[in-house]
N, C-alpha and C positions, 0 to 999 in steps of 0.2 A: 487086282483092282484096289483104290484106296478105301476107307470104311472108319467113321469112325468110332472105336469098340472101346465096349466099359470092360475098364479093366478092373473092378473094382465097385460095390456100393462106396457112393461118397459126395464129395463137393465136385466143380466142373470139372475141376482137374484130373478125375478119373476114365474122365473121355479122349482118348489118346488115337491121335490120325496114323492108321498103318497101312501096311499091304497083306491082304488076305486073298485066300484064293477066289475067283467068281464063282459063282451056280452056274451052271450050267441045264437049259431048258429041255426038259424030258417029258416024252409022252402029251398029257393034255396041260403044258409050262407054259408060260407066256415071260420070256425074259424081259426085263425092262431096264432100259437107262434112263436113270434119275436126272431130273433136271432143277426138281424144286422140289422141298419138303416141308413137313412145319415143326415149328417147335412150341409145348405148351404144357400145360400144368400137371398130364399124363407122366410125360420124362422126367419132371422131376421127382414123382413120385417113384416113378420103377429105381430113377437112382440112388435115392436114399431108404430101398426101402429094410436093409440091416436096421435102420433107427426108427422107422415109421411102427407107430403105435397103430391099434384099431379105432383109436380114436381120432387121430391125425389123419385116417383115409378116408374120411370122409363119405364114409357107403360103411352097410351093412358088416359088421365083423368077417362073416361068414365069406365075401368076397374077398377081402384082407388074406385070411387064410388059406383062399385059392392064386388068389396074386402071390402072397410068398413061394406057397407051393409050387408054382408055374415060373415064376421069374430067378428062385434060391433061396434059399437060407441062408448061407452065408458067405457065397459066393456067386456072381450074375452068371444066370444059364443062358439068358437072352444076353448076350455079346452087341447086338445092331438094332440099337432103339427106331423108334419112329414108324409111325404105322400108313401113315398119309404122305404119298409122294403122286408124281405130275411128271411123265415123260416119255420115252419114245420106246415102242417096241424092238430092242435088239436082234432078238430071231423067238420062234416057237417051237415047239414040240411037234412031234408028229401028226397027233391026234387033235392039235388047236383046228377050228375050224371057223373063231367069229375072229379071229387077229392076224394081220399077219404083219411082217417085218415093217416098218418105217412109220406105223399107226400113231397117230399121238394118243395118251392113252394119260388117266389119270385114274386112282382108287385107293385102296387101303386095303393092306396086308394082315389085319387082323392082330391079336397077340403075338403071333410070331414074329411081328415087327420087321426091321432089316433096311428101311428106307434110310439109314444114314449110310447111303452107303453109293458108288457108283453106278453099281447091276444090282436089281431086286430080280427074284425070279418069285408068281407067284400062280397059283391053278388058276386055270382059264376059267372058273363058272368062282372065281374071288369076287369080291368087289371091284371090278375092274370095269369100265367103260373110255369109249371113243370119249377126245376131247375135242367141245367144240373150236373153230378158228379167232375166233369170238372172247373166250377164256385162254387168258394168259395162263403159263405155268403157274409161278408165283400164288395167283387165284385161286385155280385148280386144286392145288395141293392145300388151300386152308380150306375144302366145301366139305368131304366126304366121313369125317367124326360127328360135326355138328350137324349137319343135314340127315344123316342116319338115325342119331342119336332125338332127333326134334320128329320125324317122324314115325318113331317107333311110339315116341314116347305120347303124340295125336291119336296113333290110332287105340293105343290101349284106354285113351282117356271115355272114347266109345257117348259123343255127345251126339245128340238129336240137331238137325236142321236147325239154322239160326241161334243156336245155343252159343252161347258166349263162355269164352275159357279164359279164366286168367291166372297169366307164366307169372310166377315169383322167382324172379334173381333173373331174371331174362338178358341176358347180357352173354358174351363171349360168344365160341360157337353156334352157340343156338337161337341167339335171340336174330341174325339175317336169313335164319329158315321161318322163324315160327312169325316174325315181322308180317312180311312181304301174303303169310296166310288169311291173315284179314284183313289183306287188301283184296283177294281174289277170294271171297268167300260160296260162290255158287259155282263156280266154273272147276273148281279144280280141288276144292277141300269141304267138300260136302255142305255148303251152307253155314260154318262155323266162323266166329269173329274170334279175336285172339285180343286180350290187352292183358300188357305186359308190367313189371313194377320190376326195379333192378336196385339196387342196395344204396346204392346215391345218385344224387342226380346228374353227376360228372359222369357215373358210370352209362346213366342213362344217355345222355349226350351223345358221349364217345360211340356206345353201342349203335343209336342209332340212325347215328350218317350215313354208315358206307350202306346197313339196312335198302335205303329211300335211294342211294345212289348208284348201285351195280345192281337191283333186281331185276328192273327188267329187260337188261342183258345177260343173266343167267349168271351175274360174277359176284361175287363176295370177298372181304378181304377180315374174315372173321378172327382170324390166326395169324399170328407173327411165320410169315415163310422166310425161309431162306432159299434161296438160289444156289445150285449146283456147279460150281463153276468150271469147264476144262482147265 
């Protein structure tokens, strides 16, 4: 299959389109063909991160020092970036029993990445879910970092009924999940209202269009995707 592998921490050019071998789906696998994936401020980070300081990551030292350790030292261990892709179930393992072949399927692979790539194969109890007919690929594959990441980040905030939360920098991925949450305050998000502040007001703009105009069809367009092409 084709894939495209870091050959190298560095500029873009260390991303080089080859043939590698595919995974193959074992036991509780759920193989997938990629159809759409995304790209964003994560990948740049994994690929430069021989030069990335702990002050340039942006998070805690201490995570810094797990990302090295998990991604190399001085050489990329993760080969197939990208952790968010949108596509069709190729075949399963023996043991899958929510999937099976032709599913439209969209999710994230976690650290272990490998969505640049044609065939992702990843455990059936992953972040994986059916996709709606409703959600285009494209869509699909920019939902599942920021939508994870925005309600993780709700529930540990742990506010009372009617309490009002306000997101600083509310923009990019997260701000068309945590948006559309104080629109539907009693039905779906405990009673909480959400208002948000984003670094400028072009940011805020941009951010929140697509917010107000794919929610309530379930689509968001939070990430730059790319398309998978045959």
């Amino acid at each position: 299959m084709k894939a495209s592998v870091l050959t190298a921490f560095g500029p873009p050019e260390v991303l080089q389109l080859r043939e590698v071998a595919a995974p193959v789906a074992k036991g509780h696998d759920v193989l997938i063909r990629v159809r759409a994936t995304s790209v964003n401020f994560g990948d740049l980070l994994v690929r430069n991160f021989a030069t990335l300081s702990p002050r340039a990551f942006h998070m805690p030292w201490q995570f810094w020092l797990i990302g090295r350790l998990s991604f190399g030292l001085r050489r990329p261990r993760v080969r197939i970036l990208r952790s968010e892709f949108s596509g069709t179930v190729e075949a399963v393992g023996a043991h899958v029993t929510q999937f099976e072949k032709g599913d439209a399927v969209f999710g994230c692979s976690g650290p272990s990445m490998g969505a640049y790539a044609e065939l992702l194969c990843v455990p059936e109890r992953a972040v994986l879910a059916l996709k709606s007919t409703k959600l285009g690929n494209e869509e699909a594959a920019a939902c599942p970092y920021g939508a994870l990441m925005t309600l993780g980040l709700l529930r540990k905030v742990r506010r009372q009924r009617q309490q009002r939360v306000l997101v600083v920098g509310a923009s990019g991925g997260h701000r068309p999940h945590g948006h559309p949450a104080g629109k539907e305050p009693l039905r779906r998000h405990g009673g909480r209202r959400l208002r948000h502040g984003s670094a400028t007001t072009t940011t805020s703009k941009s951010a929140r269009e697509p917010s107000r105009r794919c929610w309530r069809c379930a689509r968001t367009c939070a990430s730059r995707t790319v398309a998978v092409r045959e």
